[in-house]
C-alpha positions in Angstrom: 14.9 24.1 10.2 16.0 24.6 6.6 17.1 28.1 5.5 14.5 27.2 2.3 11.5 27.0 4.9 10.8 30.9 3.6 10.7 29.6 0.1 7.9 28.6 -2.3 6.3 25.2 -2.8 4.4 24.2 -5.5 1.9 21.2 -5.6 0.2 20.2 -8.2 -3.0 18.2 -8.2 -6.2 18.9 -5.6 -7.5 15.6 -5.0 -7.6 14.2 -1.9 -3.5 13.7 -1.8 -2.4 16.6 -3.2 -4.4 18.4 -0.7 -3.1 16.4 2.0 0.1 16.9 1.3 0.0 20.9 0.5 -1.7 20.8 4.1 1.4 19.2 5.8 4.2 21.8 3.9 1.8 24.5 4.6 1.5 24.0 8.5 5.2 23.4 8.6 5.9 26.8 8.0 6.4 26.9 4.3 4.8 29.8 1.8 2.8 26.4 -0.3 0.2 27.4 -3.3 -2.0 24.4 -4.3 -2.4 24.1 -8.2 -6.1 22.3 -9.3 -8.2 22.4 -12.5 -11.6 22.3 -10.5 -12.4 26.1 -9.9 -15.0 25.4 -7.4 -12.4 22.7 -5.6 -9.8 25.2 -5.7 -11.9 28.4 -4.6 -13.3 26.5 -1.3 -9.8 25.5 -0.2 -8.6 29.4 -0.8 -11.3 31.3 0.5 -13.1 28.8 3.3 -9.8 26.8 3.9 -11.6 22.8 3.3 -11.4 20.7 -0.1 -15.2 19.5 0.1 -14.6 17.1 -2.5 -12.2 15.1 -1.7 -12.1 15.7 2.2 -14.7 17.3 3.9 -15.2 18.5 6.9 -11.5 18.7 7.5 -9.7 22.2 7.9 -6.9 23.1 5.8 -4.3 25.6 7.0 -5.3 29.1 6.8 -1.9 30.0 5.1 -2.7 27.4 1.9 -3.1 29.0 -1.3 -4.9 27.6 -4.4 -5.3 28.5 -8.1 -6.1 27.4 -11.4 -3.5 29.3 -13.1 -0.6 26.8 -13.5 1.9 29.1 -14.7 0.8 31.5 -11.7 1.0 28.4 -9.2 5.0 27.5 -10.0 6.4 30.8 -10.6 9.0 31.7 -8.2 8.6 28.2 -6.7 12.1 26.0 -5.1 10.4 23.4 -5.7 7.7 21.3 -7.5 5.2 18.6 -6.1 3.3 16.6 -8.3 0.1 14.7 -7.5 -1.8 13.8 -10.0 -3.2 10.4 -11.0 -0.6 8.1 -12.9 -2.6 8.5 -16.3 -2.4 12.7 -15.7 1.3 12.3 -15.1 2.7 13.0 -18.3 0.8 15.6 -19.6 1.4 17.7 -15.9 5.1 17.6 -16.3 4.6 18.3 -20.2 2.4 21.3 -19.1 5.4 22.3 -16.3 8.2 22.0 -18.1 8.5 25.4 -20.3 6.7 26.9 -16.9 10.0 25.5 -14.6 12.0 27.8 -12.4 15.8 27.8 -12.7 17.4 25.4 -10.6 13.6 23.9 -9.0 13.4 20.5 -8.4 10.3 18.0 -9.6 8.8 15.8 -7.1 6.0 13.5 -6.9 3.7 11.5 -4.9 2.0 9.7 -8.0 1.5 6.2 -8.2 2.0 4.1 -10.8 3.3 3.5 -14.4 2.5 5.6 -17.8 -0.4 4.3 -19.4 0.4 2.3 -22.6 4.0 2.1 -22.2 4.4 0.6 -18.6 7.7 3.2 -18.2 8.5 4.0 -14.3 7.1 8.1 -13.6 10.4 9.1 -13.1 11.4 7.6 -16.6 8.9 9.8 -17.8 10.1 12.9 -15.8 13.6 12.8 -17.3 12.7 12.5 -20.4 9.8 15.6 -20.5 12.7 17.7 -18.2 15.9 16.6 -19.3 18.7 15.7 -17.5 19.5 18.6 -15.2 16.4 18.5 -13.0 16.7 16.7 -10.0 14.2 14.2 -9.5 12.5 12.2 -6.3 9.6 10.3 -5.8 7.2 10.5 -2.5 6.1 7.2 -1.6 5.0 5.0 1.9 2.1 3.6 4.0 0.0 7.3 4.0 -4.0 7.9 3.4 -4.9 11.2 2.9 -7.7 11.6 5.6 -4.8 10.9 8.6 -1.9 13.1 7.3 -4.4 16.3 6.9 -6.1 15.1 10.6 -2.2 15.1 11.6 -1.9 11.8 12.5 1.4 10.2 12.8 2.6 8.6 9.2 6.1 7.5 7.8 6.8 8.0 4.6 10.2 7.9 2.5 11.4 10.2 -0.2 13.6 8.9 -2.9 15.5 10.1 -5.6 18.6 10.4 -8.0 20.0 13.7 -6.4 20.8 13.7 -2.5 20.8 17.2 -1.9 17.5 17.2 -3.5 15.6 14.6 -1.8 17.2 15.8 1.5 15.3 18.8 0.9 12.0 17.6 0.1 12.2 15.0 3.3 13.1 18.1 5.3 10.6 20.1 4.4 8.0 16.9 4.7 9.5 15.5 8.4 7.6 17.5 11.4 6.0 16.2 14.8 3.4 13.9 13.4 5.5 13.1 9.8 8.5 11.3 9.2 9.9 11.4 6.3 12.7 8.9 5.5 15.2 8.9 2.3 16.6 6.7 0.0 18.2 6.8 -3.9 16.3 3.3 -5.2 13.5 5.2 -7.8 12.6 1.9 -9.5 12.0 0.0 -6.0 10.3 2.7 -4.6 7.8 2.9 -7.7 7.4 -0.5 -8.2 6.3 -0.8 -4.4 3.8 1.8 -4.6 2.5 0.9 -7.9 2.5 -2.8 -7.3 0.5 -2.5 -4.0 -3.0 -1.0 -5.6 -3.1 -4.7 -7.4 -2.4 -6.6 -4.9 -4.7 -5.0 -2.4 -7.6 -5.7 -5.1 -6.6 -9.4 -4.3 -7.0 -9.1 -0.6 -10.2 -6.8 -0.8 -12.0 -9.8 -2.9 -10.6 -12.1 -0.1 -12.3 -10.5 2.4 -15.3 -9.8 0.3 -15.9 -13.4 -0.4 -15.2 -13.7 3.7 -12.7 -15.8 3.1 -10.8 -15.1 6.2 -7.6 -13.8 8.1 -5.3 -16.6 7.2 -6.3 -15.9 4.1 -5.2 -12.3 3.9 -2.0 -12.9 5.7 -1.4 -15.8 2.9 -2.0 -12.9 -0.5 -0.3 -10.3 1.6 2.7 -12.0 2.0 2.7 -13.7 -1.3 1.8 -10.1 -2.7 5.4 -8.8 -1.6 6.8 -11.9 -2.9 5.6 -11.1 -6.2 6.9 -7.4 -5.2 10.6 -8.7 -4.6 10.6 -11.0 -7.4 9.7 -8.0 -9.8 11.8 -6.0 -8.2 14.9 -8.0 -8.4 14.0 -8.4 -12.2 14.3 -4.8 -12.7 17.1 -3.8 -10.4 15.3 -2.8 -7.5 16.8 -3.4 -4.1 15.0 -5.8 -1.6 15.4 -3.9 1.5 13.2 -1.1 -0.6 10.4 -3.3 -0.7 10.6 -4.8 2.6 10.4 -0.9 3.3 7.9 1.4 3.8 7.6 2.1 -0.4 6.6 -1.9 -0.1 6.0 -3.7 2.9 4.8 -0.8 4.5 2.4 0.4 1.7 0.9 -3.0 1.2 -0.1 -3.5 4.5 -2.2 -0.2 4.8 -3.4 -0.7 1.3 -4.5 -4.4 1.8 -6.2 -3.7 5.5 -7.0 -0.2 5.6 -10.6 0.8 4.4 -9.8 4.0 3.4 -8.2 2.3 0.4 -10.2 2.7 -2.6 -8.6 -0.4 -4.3 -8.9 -2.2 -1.2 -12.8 -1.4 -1.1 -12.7 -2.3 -5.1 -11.9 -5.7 -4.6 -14.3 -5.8 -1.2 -17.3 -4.6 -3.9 -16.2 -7.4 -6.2 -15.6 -10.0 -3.9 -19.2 -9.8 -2.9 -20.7 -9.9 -6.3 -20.7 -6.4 -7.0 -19.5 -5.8 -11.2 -16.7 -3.5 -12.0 -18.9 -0.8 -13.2 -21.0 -0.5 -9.7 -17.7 -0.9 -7.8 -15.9 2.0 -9.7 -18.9 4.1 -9.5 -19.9 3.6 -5.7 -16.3 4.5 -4.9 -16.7 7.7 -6.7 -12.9 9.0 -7.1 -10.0 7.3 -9.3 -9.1 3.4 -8.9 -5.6 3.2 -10.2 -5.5 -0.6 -9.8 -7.4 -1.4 -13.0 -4.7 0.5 -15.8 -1.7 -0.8 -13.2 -2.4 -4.2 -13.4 -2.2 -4.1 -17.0 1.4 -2.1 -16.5 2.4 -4.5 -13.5 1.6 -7.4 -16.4 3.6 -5.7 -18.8 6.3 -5.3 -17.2 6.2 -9.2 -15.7 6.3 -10.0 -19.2 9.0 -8.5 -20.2 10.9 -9.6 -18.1 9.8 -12.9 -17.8 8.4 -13.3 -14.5 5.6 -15.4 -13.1 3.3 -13.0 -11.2 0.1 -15.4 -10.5 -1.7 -13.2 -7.7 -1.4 -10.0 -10.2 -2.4 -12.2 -13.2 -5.3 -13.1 -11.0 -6.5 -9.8 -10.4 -5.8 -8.8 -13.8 -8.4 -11.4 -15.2 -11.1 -10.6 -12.9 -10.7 -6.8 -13.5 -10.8 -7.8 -17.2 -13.9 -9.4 -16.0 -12.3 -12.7 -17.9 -12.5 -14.5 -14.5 -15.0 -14.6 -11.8 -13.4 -14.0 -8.5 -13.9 -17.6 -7.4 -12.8 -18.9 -10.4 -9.4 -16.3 -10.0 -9.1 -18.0 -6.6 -9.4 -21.8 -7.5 -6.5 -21.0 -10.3 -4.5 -19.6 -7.5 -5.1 -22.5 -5.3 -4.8 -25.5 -8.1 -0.9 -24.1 -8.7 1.6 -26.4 -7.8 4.1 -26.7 -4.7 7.2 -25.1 -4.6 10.2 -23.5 -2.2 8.8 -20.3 -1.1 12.0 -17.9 -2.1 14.1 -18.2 -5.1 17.6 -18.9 -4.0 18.5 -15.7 -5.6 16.4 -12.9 -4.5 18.0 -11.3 -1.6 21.6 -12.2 -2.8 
């Protein structure tokens, strides 16, 4: 054990995730208070230990704390977990940055890029904290529901100061949890970003019944589109045939607990956007990152045809069939760029 397990954690954000993840510090041992803006969320996981919300029926440790007050929240805390959705990111750091302890560390467990701009989170980070904060980014094959039932998950924690992400994979890593490292921000966000698009494509797949071999076909194209991207940007390969890519597109693509998965299930069997989004009931990240995941092709000049895809038909500029005869009418080619994994 760490000699910080005595010392406060702060996470921020009570959603299904955030509370998920405050579970897991919380019954390994460390002092964790839970920051939310819904009083009645936040009062129900501090006085009858369940977030009803977000993940009912499920008890939380009894040791989890939760509060409005932000300020209240991250005082005195070694370090800072954020989990909000990528559109709250920026303005959460904004609001924690005059708040910060000395010499506490920012992660998060967000996914996806700043609205508008398409910048990476932690882009956003160093900017609203400056450059003496050490940064790291929570990211890898993990839904909610299974970590706070304790189910075994792997995750990976990367970031831009070793001692620093050592310590938020230590405190993460227990008997059901492993929590792997790595110092590649900009693969690890692209993976987990990336993958909430590309599991729209495969939910319409199956939604149109379309069949196994065609999943297996988008899934693995999906990552190519991943690597390609990645390369463009100065990702590393090995990142996204990792848990932050590989890893996370295969539970997002297959796993029904996926809410962009079951997006592009609702679509895929006629269902329009506005239904889809409303049946689901909690935020669907894929629709803002496809945009950002386009952005971010074009600038750099990158041919992205499953994304564009998906973009279109969450644009509602292409039916879902019609997004899957464009895919199929493109040309042959080599698989794998020569220079990808050089």
């Amino acid at each position: 054990m760490s000699t910080n397990d005595a010392e406060k954690i702060a996470v921020l954000g009570a959603g299904s995730w955030g509370t998920a993840l405050a579970s897991l510090l919380a019954r390994h041992g460390h002092p964790t208070v839970l920051w939310g803006r819904d009083a009645n969320v936040v009062e129900a996981i501090d006085r009858r230990h369940e977030n009803p919300r977000y993940l009912p029926g499920i008890p939380l440790p009894d040791s989890l704390r939760a509060s409005t007050d932000l300020a209240g929240t991250v005082a005195g805390a070694r370090w800072i977990l954020v989990v909000v959705p990528s559109h709250a990111f920026g303005e959460t750091v904004r609001a924690l940055a005059p708040l910060l302890p000395a010499g506490a560390g920012v992660a998060w467990a967000t996914k996806g890029f700043e609205p508008g701009t398409g910048r990476f989170l932690h882009e956003v980070a160093r900017e609203v904290l400056g450059p003496d904060v050490p940064l790291a980014v929570v990211t890898g094959p993990s839904f909610a529901k299974e970590v706070t039932l304790g189910l075994p998950t792997a995750i990976t924690v990367h970031g831009d100061d070793a001692d620093f992400t050592q310590q938020v994979a230590d405190a993460m890593h227990g008997p059901a949890f492993r929590a792997y490292t790595g110092e590649d921000m900009v693969g690890a966000e692209l993976g987990g970003a990336m993958k909430n698009v590309l599991a729209v494509a495969t939910g319409v797949a199956d939604g149109m019944q379309l069949g196994l071999n065609a999943r297996a076909g988008l899934i693995t194209r999906g990552l190519n589109e991943m690597l390609r991207l990645a390369a463009a940007i100065g990702g590393k390969p090995e990142t996204l045939m990792g848990l932050a890519g590989l890893g996370d597109l295969v539970l997002t693509s297959t796993g029904d607990l996926s809410r962009n998965r079951r997006l592009g299930l609702a679509l895929g069997r006629g269902q329009s956007l506005a239904e889809a989004v409303k049946e689901i009931g909690q935020v669907v990240e894929s629709v803002q990152t496809a945009d950002e995941v386009m952005r971010q092709a074009g600038r750099h000049g990158i041919d992205l045809p499953i994304s564009k895809a998906v973009q279109s038909v969450l644009h509602g500029e292409l039916s879902p069939s019609e997004g899957l005869k464009q895919l199929l009418a493109r040309e042959q080619k080599p698989e794998y760029p020569e220079t990808l994994f050089k």
